[in-house]
N, C-alpha and C positions, 0 to 999 in steps of 0.2 A: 571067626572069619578065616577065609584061608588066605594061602601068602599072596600078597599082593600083586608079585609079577604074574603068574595062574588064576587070577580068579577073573570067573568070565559069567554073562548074564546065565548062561545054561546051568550054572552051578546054584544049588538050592540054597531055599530062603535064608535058612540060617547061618549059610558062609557067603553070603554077600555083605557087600561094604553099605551101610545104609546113609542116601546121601541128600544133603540139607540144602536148598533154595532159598536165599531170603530175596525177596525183592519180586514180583511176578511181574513187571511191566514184559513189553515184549521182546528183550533177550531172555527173561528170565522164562517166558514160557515156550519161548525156543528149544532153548535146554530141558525143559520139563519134557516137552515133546518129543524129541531126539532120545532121550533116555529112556521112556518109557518103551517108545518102538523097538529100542533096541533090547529092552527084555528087562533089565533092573527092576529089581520088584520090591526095593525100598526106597520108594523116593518123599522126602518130607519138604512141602513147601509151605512157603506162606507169606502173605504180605501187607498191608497195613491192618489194624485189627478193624478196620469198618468194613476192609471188604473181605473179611471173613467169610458168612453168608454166603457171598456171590461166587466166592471160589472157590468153593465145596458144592453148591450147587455146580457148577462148571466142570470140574472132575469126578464127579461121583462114581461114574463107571468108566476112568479113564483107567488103562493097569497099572499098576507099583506106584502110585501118588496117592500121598494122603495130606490133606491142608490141615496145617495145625494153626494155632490161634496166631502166632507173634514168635518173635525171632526167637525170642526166650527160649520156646519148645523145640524149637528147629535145632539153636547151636547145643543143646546139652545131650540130644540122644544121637548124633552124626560123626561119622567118620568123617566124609566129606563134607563140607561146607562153601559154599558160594555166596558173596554178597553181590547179586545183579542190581546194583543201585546208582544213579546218576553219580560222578565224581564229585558235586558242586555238595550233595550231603554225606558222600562218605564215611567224613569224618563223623558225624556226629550218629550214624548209623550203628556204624563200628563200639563207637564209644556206646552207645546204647545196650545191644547184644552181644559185643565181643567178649566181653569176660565170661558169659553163660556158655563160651565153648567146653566141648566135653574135651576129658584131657585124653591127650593124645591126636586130637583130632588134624586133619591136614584143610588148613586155611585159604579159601580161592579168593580175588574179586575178578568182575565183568568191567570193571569201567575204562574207557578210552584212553584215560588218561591218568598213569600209574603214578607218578610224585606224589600225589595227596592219598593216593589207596595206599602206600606203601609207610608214610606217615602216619596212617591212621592203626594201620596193623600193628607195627612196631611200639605204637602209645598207649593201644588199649589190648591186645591180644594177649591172654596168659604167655607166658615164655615157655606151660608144657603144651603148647601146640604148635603145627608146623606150616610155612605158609609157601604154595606154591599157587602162584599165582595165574590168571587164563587172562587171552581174548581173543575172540574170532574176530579176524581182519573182517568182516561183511556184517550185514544188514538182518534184518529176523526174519527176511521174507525172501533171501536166498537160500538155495538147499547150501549146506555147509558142505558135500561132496568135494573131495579135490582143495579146500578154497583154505588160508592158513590157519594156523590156528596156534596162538604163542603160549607157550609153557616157559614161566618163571620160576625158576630154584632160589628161594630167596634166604630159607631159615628153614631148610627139611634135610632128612637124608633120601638116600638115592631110593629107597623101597617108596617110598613116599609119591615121587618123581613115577614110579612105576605103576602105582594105585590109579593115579589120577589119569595115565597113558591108556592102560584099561579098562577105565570109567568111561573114555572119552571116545575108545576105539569103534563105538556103536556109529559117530559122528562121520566118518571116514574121512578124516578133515587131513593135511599134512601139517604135522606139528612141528614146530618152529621154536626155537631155545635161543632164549635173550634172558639181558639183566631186564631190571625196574628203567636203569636209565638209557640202554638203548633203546629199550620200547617206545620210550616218550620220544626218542631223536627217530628213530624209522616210522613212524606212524606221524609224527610231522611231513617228515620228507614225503609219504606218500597221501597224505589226510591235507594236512593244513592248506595248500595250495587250490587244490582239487576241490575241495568244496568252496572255497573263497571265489573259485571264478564262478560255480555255477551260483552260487550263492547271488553274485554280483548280476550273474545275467537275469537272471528271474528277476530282481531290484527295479533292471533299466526297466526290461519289458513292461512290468507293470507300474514303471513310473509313466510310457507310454499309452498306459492304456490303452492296448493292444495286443492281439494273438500275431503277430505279423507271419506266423507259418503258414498261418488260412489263407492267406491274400498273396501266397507266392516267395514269400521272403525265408527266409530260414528254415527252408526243407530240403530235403535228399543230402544223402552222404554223411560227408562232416556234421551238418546242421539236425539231422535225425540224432545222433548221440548228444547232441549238446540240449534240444528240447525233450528229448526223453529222460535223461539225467537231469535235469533240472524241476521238474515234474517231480522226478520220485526222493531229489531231495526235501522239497517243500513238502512231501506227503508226509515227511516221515515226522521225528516229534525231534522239536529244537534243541535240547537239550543234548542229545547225540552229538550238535557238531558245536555247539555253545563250550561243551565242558573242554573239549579238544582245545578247540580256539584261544579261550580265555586262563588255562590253567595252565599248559603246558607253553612254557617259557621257548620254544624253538619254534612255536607254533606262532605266534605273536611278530618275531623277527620274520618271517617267512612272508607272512598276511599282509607286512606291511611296507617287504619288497615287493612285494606284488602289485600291489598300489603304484608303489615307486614305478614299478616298469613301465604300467599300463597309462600314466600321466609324463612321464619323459616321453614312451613313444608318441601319445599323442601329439606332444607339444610340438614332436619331427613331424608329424602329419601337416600341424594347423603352417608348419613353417614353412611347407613344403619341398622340403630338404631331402632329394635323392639319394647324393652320399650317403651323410649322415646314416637317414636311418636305415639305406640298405647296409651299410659298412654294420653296425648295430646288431642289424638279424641277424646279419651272414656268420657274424661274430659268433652269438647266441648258437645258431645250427652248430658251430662247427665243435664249440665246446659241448654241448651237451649228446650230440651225433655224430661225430665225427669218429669216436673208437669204435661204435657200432658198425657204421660204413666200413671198415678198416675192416674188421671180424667178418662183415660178412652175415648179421645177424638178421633173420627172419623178419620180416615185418610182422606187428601184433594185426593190422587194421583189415576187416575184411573188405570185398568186392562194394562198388556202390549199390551194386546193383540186388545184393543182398540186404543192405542196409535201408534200401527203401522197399521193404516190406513191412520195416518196423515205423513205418511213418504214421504222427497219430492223425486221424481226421482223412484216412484213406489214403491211397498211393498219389502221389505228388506228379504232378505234368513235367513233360520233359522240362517244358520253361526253368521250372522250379529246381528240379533233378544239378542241371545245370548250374545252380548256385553252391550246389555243395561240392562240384569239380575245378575249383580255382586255375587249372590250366587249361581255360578257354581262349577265345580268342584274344585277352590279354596276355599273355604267355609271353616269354624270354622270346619265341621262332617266330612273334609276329605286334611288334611293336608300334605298328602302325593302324592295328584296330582301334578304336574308342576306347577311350579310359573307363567309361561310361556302358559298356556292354553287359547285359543280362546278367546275370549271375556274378558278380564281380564284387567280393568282399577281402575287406582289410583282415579278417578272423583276427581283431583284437586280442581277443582273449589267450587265442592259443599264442600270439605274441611275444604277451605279458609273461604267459605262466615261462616258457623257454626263456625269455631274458631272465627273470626270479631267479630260476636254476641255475641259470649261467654266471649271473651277479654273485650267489650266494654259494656254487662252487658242488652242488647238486647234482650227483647223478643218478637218474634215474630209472638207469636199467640195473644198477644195484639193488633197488629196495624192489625191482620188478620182481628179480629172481627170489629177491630175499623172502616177501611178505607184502607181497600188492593186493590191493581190494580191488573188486570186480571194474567200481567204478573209477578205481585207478588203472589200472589196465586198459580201460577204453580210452580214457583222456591222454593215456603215454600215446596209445594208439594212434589218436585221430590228429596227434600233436605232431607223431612222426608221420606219419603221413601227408600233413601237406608240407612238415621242413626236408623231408627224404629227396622231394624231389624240387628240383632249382626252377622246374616251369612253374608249377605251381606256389610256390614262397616268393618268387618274381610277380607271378601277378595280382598276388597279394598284398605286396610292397608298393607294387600301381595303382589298388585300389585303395589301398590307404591315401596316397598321396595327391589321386588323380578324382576319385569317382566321389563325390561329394552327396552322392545319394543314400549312404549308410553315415555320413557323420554327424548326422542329430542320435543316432543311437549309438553310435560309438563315443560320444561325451558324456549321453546317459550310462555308460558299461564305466566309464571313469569317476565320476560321481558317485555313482555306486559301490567302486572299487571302493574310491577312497573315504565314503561311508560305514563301510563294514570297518575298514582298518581303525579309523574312529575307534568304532564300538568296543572295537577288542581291546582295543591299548586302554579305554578306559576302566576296563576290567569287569563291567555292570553285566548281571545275568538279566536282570529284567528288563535294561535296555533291550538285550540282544533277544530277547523274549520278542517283545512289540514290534522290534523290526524284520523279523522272520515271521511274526501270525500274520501284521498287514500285508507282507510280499504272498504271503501263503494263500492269502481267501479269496487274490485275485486270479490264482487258479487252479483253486478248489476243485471248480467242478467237470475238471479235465482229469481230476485224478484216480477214478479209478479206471478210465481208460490206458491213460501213460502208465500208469502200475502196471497192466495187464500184459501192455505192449512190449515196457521198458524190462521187464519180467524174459520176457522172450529172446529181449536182442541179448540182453546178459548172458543168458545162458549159448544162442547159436555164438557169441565172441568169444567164451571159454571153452567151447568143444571147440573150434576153432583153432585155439590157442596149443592146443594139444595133442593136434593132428599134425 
């Protein structure tokens, strides 16, 4: 092979690095896919032995992929090696195949949540191989263009470090250099919250029995990100935000501030306590937005009026539009409207998630810059968005306290809340299995619209972001 920092897909078969997948769920064929396009013309995967068969029929004439039976085959003829397998088996993956590493080899894993991959390397991995570890901040069904992409130096030298920079340059991802343990604290701070709320709203909704987007309620603007991300969490497969939740120790404390926030504020709601919980929010804004404000710093959120294009089930009526502009005619400049006016929502959630932060001392234009996921980037978004401006978090504040026509579903978003927190702190994957499929199949079959749609806004919010 040739030296590591030079060698590049263009270089011929025999001085390429040849590189090893175990795991093919769908990061793992992510990566297969990325590499291949990008020209590596040894790529060895493979994943459990029964679907052998099926994934050699599947690649047969895909380029530089060849399935081999079981990790066995993969880790003893690879320079690179990746384990793309759920955190929750890690360990016993690793223990499985790890010692079949070929020596010399340089060691990856894919999973969300490093303390247990980092455990399992260090207990079963020969000591003559080297482990640098991955993860893409994003989803399998976003292009990686642009989007982070974290390189751990954990137990390698620098050429190593460099192999794996040029394996991955096909990705055009921006690579990002972190330990084992900040990874777990930065992918909290931008994971653990962010899926808790939408997690949480999908719960309420469908404890509601109800699309209430159809019927005028939760569309346009703010409310288009919040049901299209929730949508394309529930598409996805539970164990993604199960293994985050449940294993990573920063992630648990976070989930279950959150809770906290979202059931204090309440309780200022049901008390109808002005003060209180405006003093509360304003708190919240100023800590978590307040140096932002001061800097001068771009807002992430786009126009509404771009945002309801993304709307699922067709473009939304102004009526509707209106809900997701919180500075209507309840606003700070006209106090004497109806508490009670069209479009007038508490946005709980977005609430919660800035009190968490602010409780917990979070800030989240650090892990913005640092290594945000797509669908972190929208929720920071749509969060500073209506706290940036004081008409709109004023009449948010009124709708909380004043308009009693969202509070059967804002006790359901509380409940929810403090369900999921349950779940995690008991630690059960199968719990959190059954309460993700039930919330899931209630809307299933919205989902490969919202995929389609949520696909799109993602992408017009990133170019966006970068103009």
């Amino acid at each position: 092979m040739m030296s590591p920092t030079t060698v590049t897909p263009a270089d011929a078969f025999e001085d390429q690095p040849t590189i090893g997948l175990i795991g093919m769920g769908a990061m793992g064929e992510m990566y297969a896919k990325y590499l291949s396009q990008g020209g590596w013309k040894k790529i060895n995967v493979c994943d459990l032995p029964s679907k052998y068969e099926s994934l050699r029929e599947k690649y047969a004439n895909t380029p530089g992929i060849t399935v081999l039976q079981d990790g066995h085959a993969v880790a003893r003829v690879s320079e690179f090696i990746m384990f793309s397998v759920e955190a929750e088996h890690i360990d016993k993956v690793v223990a499985q195949y790890g010692p079949s590493c070929k020596v010399g080899a340089i060691v990856a894993g894919q999973t969300s949540v490093k303390a247990p991959e980092k455990d399992a390397f260090e207990k079963y991995l020969p000591l003559d191989t080297h482990i640098v570890s991955l993860h893409s901040l994003h989803g399998p069904t976003v292009s990686p263009v642009g989007q982070p992409l974290v390189i751990i130096k954990h137990r390698a030298p620098d050429w190593a470090v460099s192999l794996v920079e040029n394996i991955l340059k096909c990705f055009r991802s921006r690579f990002v250099y972190l330990t084992y343990e900040d990874h777990d604290l930065v992918t909290a701070n931008v994971q653990a919250v962010t899926h808790a709320a939408f997690l949480t709203m999908g719960t309420a909704w469908a404890a509601m029995r109800d699309y209430p987007w159809q019927h005028g309620q939760y569309v346009g603007g703010i409310e288009t990100v919040k049901v299209n991300i929730m949508h394309r969490i529930y598409a996805n497969k539970w164990h993604v935000y199960a293994g985050l939740a449940i294993l990573n120790p920063s992630a648990k404390v976070q989930i279950d501030q959150y809770a906290s926030s979202a059931t204090e504020l309440f309780k200022l709601m049901l008390a109808g306590d002005e003060p209180g919980l405006r003093a509360r929010v304003f708190e919240a804004r100023e800590r978590v937005f307040g140096q932002a404000y001061k800097e001068g710093r771009v807002p992430i959120f786009l126009t509404e009026d771009v945002l309801d294009q993304f709307t699922i089930g067709g473009k939304p009526s102004k009526k509707a539009v209106a809900n997701g502009d919180a500075a209507n005619d309840t606003s700070a400049g006209n106090r004497n409207a109806s508490p009670n006016s069209v479009g007038s929502n508490s946005h709980l959630s977005l609430l919660a998630m800035v009190d968490c932060w602010a409780k917990l001392g979070i800030h989240p234009f650090v892990h913005l810059d640092l290594a945000a996921t797509p669908i972190f980037r929208m929720w920071i978004g749509v969060a500073e968005y209506l706290f940036r401006s004081e008409a709109r978090l004023d009449a948010a504040v009124r709708a909380a306290l004043y308009d009693t026509s969202h509070r059967s579903d804002d006790l359901e978003f509380v409940v929810g809340a403090r369900g999921w927190s349950q779940c995690v702190s008991f630690g059960n994957f199968e719990l959190y299995r059954r309460r993700f499929a039930e919330t899931a199949a209630f809307f299933e079959p919205q989902f490969d619209e919202a995929n389609t749609i949520g696909g799109a806004m993602i992408k017009a919010i990133s170019e966006s972001s970068k103009s």
